[in-house]
N, CA, C and O atoms as a Tripos MOL2 file, in Angstrom:
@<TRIPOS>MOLECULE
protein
  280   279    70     0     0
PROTEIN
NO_CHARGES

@<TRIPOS>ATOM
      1 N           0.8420   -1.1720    0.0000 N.3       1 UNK1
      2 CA          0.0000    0.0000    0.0000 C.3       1 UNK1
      3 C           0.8910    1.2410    0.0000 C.2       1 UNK1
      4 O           1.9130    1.2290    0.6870 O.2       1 UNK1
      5 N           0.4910    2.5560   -0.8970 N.am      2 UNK2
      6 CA          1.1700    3.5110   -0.7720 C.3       2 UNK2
      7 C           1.1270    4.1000    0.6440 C.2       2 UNK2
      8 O           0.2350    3.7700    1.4260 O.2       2 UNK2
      9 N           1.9790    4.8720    0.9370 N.am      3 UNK3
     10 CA          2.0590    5.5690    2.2500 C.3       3 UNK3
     11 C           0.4210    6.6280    2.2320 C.2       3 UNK3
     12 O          -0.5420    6.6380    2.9980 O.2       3 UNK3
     13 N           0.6480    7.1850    1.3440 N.am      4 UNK4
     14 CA         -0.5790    8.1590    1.2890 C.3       4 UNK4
     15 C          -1.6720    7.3030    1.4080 C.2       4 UNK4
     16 O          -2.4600    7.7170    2.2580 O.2       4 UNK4
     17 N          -1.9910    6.3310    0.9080 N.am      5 UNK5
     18 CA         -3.4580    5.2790    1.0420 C.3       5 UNK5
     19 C          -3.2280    5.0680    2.2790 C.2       5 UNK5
     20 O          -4.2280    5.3280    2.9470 O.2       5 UNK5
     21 N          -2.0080    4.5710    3.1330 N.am      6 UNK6
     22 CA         -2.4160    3.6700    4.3190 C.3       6 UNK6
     23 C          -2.6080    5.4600    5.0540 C.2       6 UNK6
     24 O          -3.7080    5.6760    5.5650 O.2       6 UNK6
     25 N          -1.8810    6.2810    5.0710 N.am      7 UNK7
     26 CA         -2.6320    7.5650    5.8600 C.3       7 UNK7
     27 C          -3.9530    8.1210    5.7930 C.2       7 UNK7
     28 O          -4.5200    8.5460    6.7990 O.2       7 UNK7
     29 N          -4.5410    8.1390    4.4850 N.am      8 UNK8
     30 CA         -6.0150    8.3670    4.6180 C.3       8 UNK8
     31 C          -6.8350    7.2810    5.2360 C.2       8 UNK8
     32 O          -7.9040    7.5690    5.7730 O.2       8 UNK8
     33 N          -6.3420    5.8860    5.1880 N.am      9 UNK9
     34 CA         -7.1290    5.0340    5.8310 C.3       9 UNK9
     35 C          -7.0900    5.5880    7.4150 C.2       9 UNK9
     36 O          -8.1350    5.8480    8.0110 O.2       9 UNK9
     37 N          -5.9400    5.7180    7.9470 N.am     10 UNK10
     38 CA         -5.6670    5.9040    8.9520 C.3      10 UNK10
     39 C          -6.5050    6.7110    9.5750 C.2      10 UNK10
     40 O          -7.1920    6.4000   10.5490 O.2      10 UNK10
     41 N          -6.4540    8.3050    8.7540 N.am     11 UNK11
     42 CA         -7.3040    9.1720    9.4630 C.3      11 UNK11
     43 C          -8.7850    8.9850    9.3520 C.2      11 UNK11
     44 O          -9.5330    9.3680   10.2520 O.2      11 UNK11
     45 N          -9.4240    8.1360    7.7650 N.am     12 UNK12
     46 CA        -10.5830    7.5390    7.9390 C.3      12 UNK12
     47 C         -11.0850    6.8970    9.3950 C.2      12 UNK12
     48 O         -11.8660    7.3670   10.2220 O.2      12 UNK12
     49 N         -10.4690    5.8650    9.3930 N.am     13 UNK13
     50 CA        -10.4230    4.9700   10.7990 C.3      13 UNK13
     51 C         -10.7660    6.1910   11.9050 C.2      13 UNK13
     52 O         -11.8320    6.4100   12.4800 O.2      13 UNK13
     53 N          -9.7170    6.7790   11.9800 N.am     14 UNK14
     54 CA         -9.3090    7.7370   13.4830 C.3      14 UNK14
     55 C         -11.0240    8.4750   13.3930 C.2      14 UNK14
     56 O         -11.6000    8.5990   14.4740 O.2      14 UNK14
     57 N         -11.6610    8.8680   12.2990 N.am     15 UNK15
     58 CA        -12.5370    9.9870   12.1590 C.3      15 UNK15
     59 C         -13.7430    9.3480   12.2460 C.2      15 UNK15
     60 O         -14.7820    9.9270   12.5620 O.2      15 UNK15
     61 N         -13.6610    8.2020   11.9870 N.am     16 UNK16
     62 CA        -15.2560    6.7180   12.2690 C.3      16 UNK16
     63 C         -15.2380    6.8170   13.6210 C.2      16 UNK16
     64 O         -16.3590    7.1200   14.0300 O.2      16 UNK16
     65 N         -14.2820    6.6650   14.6570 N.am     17 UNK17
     66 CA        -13.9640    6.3020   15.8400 C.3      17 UNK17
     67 C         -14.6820    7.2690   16.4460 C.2      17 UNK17
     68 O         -15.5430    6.9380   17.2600 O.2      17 UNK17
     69 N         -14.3790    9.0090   16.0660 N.am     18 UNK18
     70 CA        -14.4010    9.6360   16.7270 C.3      18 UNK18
     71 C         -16.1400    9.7250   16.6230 C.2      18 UNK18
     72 O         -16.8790    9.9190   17.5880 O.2      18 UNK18
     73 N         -16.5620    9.5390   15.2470 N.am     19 UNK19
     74 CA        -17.6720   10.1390   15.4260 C.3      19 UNK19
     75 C         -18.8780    8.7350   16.2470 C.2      19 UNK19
     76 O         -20.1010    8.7740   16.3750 O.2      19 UNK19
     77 N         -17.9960    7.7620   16.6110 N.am     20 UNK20
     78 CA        -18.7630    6.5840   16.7920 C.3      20 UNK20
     79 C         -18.9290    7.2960   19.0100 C.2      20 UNK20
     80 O         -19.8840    7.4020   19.7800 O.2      20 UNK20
     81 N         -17.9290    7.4810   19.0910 N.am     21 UNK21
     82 CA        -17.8630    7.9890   20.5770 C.3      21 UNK21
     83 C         -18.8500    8.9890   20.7210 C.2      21 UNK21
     84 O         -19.5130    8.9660   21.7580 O.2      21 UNK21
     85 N         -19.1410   10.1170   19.6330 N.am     22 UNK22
     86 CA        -20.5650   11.0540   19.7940 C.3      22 UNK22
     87 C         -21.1580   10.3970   20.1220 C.2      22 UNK22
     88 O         -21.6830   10.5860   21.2200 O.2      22 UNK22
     89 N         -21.4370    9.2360   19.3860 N.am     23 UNK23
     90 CA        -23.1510    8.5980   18.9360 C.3      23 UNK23
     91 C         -23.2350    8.2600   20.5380 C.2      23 UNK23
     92 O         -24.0400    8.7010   21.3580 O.2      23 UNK23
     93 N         -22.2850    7.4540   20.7060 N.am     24 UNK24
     94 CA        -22.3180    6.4670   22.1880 C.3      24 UNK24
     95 C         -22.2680    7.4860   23.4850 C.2      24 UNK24
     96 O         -22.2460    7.2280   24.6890 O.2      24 UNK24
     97 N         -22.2600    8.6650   22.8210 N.am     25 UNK25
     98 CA        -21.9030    9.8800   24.4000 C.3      25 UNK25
     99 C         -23.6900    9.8150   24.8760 C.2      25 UNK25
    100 O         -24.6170    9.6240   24.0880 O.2      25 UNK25
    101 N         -23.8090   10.0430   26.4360 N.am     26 UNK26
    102 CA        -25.0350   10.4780   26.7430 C.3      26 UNK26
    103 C         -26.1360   11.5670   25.9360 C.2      26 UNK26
    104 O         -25.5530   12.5860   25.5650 O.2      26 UNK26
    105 N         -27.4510   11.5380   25.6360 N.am     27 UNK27
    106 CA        -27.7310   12.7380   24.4970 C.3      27 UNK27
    107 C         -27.9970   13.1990   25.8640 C.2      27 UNK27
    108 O         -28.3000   12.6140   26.9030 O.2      27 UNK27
    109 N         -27.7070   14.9270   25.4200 N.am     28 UNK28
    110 CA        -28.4260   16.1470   26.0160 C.3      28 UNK28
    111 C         -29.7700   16.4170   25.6570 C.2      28 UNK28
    112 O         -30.2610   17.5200   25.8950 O.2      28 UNK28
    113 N         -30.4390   15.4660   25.0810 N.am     29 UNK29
    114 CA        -31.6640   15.8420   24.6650 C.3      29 UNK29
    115 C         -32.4050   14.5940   25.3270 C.2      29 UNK29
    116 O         -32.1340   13.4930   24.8470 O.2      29 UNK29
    117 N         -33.3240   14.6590   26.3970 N.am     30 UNK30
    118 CA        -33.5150   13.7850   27.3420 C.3      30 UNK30
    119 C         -34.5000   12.9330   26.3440 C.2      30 UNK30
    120 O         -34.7450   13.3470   25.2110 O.2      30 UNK30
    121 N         -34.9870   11.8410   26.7990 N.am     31 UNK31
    122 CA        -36.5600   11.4370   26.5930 C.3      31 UNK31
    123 C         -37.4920   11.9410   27.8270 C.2      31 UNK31
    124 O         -37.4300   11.5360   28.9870 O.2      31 UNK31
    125 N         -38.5060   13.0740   27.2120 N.am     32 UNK32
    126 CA        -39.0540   13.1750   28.0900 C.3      32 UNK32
    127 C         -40.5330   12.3680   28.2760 C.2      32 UNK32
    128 O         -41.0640   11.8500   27.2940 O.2      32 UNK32
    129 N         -41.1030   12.3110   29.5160 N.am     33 UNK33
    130 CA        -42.5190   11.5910   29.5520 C.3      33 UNK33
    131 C         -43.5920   12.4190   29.2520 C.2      33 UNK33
    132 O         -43.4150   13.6360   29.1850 O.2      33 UNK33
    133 N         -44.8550   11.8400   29.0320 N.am     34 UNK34
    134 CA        -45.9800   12.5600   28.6070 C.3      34 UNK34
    135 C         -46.3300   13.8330   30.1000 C.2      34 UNK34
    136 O         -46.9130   14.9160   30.1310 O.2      34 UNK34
    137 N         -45.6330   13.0000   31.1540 N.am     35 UNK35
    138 CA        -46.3700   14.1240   31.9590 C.3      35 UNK35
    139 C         -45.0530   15.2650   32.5930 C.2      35 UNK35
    140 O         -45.3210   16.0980   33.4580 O.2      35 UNK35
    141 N         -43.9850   15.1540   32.1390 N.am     36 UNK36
    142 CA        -43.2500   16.0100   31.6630 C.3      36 UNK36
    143 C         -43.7290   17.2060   30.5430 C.2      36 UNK36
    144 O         -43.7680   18.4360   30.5410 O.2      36 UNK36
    145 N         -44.0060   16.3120   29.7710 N.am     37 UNK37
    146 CA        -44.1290   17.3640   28.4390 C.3      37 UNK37
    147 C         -45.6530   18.2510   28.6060 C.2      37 UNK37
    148 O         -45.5610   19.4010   28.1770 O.2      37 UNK37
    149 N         -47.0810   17.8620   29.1880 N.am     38 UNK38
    150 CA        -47.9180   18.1320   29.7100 C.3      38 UNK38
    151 C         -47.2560   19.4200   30.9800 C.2      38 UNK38
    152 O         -47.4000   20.6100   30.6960 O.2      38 UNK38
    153 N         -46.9430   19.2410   31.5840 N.am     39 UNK39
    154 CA        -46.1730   20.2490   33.1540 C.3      39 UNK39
    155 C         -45.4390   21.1570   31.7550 C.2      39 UNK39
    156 O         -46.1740   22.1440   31.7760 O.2      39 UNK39
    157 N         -44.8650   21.3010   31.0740 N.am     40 UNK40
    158 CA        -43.9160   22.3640   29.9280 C.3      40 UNK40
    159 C         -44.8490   22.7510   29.5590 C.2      40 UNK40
    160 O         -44.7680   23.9780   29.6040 O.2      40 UNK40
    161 N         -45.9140   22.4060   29.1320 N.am     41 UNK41
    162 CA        -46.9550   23.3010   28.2170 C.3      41 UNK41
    163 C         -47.8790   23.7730   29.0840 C.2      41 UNK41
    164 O         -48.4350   24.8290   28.7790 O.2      41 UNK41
    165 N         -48.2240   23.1360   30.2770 N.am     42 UNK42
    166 CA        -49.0780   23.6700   31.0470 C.3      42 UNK42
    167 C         -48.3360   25.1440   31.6610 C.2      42 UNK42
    168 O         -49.1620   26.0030   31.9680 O.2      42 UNK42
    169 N         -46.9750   25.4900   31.8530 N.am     43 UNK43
    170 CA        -46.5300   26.4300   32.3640 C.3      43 UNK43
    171 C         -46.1970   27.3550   31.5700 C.2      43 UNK43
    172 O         -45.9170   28.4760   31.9940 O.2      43 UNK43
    173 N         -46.1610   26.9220   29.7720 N.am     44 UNK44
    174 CA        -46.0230   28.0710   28.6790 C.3      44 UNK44
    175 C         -47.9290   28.2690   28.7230 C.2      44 UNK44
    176 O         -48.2090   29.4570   28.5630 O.2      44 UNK44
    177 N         -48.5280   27.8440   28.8070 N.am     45 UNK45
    178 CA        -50.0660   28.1880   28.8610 C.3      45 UNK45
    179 C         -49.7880   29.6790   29.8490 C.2      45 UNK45
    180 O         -50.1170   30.7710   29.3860 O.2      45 UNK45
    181 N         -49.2980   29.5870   30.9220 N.am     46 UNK46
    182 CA        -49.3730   30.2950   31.6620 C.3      46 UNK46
    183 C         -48.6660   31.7330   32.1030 C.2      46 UNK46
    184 O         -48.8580   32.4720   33.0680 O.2      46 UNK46
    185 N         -47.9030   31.7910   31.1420 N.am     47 UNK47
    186 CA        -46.6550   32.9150   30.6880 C.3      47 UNK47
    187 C         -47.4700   34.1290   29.9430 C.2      47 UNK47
    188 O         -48.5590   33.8220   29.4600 O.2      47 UNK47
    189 N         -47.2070   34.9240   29.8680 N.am     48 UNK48
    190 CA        -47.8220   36.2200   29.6500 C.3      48 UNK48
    191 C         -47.4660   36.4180   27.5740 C.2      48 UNK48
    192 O         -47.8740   37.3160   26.8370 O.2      48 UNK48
    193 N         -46.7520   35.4200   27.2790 N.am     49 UNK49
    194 CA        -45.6250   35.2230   25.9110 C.3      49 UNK49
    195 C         -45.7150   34.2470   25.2130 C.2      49 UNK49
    196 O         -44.9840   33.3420   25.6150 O.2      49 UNK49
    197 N         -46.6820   33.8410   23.7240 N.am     50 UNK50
    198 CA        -46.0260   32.2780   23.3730 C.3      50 UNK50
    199 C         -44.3650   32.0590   23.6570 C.2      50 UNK50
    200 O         -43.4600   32.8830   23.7910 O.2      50 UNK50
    201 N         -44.3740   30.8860   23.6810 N.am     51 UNK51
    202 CA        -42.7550   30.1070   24.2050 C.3      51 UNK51
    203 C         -42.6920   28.9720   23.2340 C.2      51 UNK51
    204 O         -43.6660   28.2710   23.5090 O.2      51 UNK51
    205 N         -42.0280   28.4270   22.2210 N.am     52 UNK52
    206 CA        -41.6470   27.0310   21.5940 C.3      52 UNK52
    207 C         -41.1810   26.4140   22.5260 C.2      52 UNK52
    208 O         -40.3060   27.0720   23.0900 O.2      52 UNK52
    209 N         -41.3960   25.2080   23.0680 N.am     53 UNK53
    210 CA        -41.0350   24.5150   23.9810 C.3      53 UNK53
    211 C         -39.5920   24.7380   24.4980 C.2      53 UNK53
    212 O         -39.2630   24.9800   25.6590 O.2      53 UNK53
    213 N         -38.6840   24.5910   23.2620 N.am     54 UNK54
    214 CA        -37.5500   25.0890   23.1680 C.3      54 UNK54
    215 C         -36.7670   25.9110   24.0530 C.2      54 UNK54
    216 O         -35.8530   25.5790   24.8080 O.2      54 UNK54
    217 N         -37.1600   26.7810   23.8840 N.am     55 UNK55
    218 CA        -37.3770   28.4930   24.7920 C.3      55 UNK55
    219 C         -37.5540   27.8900   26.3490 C.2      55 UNK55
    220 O         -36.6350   27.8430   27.1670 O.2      55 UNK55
    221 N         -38.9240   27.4420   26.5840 N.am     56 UNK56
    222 CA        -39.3320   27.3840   27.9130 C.3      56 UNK56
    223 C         -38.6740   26.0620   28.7250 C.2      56 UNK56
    224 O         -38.8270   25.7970   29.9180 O.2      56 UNK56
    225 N         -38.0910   25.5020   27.9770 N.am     57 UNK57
    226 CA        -37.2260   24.4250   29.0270 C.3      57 UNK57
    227 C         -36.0260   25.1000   29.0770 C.2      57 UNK57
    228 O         -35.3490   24.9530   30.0950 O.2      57 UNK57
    229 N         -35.6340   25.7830   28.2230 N.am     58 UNK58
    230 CA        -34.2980   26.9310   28.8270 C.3      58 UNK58
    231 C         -34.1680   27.8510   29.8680 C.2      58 UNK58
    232 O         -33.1490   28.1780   30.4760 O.2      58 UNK58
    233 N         -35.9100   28.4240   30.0680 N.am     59 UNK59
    234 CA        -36.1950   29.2240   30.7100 C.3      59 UNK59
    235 C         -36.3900   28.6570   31.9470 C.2      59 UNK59
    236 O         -36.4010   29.2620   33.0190 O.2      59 UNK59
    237 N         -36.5500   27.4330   31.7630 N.am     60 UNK60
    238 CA        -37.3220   26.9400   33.0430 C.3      60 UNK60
    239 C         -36.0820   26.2590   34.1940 C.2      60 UNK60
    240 O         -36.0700   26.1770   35.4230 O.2      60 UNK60
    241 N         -35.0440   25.8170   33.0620 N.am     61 UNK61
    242 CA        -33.8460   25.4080   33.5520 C.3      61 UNK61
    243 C         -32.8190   26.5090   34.2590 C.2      61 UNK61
    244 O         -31.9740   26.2790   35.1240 O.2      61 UNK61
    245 N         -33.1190   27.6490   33.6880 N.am     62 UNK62
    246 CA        -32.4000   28.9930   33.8790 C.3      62 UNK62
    247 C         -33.3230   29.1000   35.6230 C.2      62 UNK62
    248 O         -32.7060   29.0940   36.6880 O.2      62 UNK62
    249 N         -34.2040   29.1510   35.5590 N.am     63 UNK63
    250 CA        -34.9440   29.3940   36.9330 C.3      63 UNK63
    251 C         -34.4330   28.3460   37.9520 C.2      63 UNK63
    252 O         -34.2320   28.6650   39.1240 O.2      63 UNK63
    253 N         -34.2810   27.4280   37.6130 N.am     64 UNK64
    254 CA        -33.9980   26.1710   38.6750 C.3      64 UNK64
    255 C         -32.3900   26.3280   38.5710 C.2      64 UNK64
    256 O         -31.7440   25.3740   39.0060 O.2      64 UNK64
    257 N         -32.0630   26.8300   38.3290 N.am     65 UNK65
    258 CA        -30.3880   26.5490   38.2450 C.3      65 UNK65
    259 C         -29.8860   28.4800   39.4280 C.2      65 UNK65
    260 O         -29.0050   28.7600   40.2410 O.2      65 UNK65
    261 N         -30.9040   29.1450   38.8890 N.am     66 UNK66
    262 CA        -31.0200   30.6240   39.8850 C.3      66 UNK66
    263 C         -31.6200   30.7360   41.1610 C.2      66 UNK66
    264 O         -31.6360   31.6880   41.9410 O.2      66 UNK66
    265 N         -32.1750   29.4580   41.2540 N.am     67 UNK67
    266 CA        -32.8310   29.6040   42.4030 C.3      67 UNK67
    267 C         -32.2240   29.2870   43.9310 C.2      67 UNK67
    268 O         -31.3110   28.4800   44.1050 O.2      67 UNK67
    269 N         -32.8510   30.0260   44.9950 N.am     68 UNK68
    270 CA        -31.6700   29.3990   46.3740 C.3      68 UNK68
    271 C         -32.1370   28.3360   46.9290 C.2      68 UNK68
    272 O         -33.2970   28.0090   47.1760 O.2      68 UNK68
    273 N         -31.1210   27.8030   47.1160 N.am     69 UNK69
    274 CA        -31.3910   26.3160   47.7030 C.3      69 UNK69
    275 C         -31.5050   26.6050   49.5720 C.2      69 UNK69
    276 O         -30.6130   27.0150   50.3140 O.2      69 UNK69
    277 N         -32.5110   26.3310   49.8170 N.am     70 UNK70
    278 CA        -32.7100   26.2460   51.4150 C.3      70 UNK70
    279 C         -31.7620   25.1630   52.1830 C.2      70 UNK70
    280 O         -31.8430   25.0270   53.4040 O.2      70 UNK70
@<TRIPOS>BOND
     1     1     2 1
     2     2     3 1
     3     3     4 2
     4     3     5 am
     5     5     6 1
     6     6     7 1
     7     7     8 2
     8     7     9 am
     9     9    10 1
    10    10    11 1
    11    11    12 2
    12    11    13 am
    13    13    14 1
    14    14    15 1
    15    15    16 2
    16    15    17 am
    17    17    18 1
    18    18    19 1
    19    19    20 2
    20    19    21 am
    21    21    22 1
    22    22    23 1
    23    23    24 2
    24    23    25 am
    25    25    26 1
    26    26    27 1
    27    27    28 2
    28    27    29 am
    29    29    30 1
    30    30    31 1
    31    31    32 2
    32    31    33 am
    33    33    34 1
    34    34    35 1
    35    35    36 2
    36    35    37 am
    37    37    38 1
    38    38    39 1
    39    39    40 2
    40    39    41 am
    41    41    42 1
    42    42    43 1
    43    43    44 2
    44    43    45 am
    45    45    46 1
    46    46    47 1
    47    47    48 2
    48    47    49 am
    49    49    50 1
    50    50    51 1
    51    51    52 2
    52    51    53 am
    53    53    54 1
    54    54    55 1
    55    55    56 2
    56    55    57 am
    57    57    58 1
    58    58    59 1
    59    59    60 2
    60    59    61 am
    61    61    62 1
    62    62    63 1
    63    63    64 2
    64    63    65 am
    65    65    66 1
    66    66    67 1
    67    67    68 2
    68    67    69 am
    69    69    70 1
    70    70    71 1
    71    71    72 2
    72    71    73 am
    73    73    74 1
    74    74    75 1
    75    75    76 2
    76    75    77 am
    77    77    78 1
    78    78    79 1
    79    79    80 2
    80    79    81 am
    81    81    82 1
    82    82    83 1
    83    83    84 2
    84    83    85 am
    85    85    86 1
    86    86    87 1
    87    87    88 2
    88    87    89 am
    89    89    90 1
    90    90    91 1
    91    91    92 2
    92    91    93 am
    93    93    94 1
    94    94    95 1
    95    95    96 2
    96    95    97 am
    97    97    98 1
    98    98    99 1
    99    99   100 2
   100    99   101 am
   101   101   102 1
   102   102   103 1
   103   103   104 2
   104   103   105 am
   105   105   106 1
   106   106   107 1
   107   107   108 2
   108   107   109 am
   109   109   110 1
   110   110   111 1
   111   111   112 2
   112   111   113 am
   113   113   114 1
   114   114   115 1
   115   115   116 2
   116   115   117 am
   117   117   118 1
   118   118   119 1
   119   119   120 2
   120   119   121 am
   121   121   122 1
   122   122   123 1
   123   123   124 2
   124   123   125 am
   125   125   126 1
   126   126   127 1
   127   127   128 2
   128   127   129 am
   129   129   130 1
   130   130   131 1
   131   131   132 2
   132   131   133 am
   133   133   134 1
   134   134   135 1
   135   135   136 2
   136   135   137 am
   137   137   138 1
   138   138   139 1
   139   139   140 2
   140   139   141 am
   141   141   142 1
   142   142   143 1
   143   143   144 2
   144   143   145 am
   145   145   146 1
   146   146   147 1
   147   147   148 2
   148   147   149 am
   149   149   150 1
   150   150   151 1
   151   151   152 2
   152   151   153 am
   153   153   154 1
   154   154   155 1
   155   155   156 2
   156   155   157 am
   157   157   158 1
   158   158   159 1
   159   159   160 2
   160   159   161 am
   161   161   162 1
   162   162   163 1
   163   163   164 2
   164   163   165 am
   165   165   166 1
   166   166   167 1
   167   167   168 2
   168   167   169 am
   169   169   170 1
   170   170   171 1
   171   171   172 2
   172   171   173 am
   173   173   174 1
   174   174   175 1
   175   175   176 2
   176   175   177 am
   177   177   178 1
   178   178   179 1
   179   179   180 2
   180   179   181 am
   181   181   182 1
   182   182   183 1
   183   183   184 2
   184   183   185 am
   185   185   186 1
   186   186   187 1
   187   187   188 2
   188   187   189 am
   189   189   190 1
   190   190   191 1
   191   191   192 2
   192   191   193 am
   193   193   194 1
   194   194   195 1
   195   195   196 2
   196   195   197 am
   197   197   198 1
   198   198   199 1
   199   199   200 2
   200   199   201 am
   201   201   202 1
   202   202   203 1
   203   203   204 2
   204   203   205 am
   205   205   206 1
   206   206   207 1
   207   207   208 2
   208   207   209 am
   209   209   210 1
   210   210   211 1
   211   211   212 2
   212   211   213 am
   213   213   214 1
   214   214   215 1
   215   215   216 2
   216   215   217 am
   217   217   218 1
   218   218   219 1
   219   219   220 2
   220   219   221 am
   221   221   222 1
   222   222   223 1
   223   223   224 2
   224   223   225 am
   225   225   226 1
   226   226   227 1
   227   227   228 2
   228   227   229 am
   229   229   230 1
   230   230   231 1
   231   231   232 2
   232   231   233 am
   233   233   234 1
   234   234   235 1
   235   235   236 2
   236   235   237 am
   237   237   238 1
   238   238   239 1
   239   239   240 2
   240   239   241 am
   241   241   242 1
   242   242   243 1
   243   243   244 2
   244   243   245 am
   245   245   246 1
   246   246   247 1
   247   247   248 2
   248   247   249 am
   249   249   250 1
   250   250   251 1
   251   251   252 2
   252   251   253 am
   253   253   254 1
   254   254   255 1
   255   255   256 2
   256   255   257 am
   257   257   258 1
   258   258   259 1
   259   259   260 2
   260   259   261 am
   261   261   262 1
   262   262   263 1
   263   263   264 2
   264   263   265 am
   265   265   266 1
   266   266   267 1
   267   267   268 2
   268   267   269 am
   269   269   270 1
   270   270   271 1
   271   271   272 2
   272   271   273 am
   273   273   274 1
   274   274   275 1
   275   275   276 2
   276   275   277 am
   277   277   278 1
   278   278   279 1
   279   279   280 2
@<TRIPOS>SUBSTRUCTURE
     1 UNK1         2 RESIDUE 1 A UNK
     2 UNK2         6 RESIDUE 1 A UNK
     3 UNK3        10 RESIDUE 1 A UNK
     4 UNK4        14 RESIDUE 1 A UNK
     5 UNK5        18 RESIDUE 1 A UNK
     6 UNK6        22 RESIDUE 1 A UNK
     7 UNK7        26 RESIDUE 1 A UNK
     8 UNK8        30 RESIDUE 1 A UNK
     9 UNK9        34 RESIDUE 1 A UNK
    10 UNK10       38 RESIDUE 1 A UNK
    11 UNK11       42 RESIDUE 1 A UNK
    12 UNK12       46 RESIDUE 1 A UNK
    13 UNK13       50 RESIDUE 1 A UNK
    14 UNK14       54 RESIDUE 1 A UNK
    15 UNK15       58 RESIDUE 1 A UNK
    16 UNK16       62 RESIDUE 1 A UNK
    17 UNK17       66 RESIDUE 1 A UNK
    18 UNK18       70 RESIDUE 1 A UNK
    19 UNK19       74 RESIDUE 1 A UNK
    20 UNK20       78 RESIDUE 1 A UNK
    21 UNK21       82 RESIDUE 1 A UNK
    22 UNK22       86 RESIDUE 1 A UNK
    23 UNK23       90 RESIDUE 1 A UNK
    24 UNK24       94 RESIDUE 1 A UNK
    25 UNK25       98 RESIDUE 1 A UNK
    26 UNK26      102 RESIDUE 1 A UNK
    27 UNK27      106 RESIDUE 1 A UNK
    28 UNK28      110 RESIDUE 1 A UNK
    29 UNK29      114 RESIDUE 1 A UNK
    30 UNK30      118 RESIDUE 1 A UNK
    31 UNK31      122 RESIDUE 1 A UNK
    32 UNK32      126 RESIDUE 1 A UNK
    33 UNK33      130 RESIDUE 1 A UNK
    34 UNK34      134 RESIDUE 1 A UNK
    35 UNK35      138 RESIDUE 1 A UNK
    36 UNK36      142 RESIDUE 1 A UNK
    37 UNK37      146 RESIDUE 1 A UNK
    38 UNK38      150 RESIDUE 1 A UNK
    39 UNK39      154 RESIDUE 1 A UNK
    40 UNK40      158 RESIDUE 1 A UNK
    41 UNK41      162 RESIDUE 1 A UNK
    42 UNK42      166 RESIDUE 1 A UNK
    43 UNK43      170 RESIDUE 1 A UNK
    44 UNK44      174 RESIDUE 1 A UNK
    45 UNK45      178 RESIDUE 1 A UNK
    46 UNK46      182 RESIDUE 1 A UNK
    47 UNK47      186 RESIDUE 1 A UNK
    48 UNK48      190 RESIDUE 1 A UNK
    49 UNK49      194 RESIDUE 1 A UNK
    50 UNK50      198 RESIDUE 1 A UNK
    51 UNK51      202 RESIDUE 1 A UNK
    52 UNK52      206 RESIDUE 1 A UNK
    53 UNK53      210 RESIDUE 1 A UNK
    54 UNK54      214 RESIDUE 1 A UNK
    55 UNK55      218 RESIDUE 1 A UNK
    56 UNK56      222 RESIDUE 1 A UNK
    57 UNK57      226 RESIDUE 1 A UNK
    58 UNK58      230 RESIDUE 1 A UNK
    59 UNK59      234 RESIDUE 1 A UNK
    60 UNK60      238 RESIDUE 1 A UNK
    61 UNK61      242 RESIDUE 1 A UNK
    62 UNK62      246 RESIDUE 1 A UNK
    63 UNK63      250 RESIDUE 1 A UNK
    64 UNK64      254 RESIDUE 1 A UNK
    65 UNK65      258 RESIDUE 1 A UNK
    66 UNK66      262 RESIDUE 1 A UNK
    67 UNK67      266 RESIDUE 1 A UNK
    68 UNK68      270 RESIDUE 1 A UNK
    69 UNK69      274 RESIDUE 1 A UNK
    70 UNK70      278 RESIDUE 1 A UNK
């Protein structure tokens, strides 16, 4: 094999690997339950603002992460 073939294999390989470790990383994007997702919309119901869900689990995370812990 030329040097240059076995190096692109190489970094092929190296670049499968890497993207195989994403796949296998924890997602940041939870599964949430129906009564999760019900409690998110019930509290954008209640906001003075439409919210894309999007928005309001940021918002909502931003509140719980500001808040004081007793």
């Amino acid at each position: 094999m030329k040097e240059s073939t076995q190096a692109k294999i190489t970094a092929a390989v190296a670049a499968a690997g890497g993207m195989a470790q994403k796949a296998l990383a924890t997602s940041p994007n939870p599964e949430w339950t129906e009564y999760e997702m019900r409690s998110i919309d019930e509290w954008i119901a209640r906001q003075d603002v439409k919210l894309e869900r999007p928005e309001a689990i940021r918002r909502l995370v931003e509140l719980g992460l500001n808040s004081k812990t007793k």
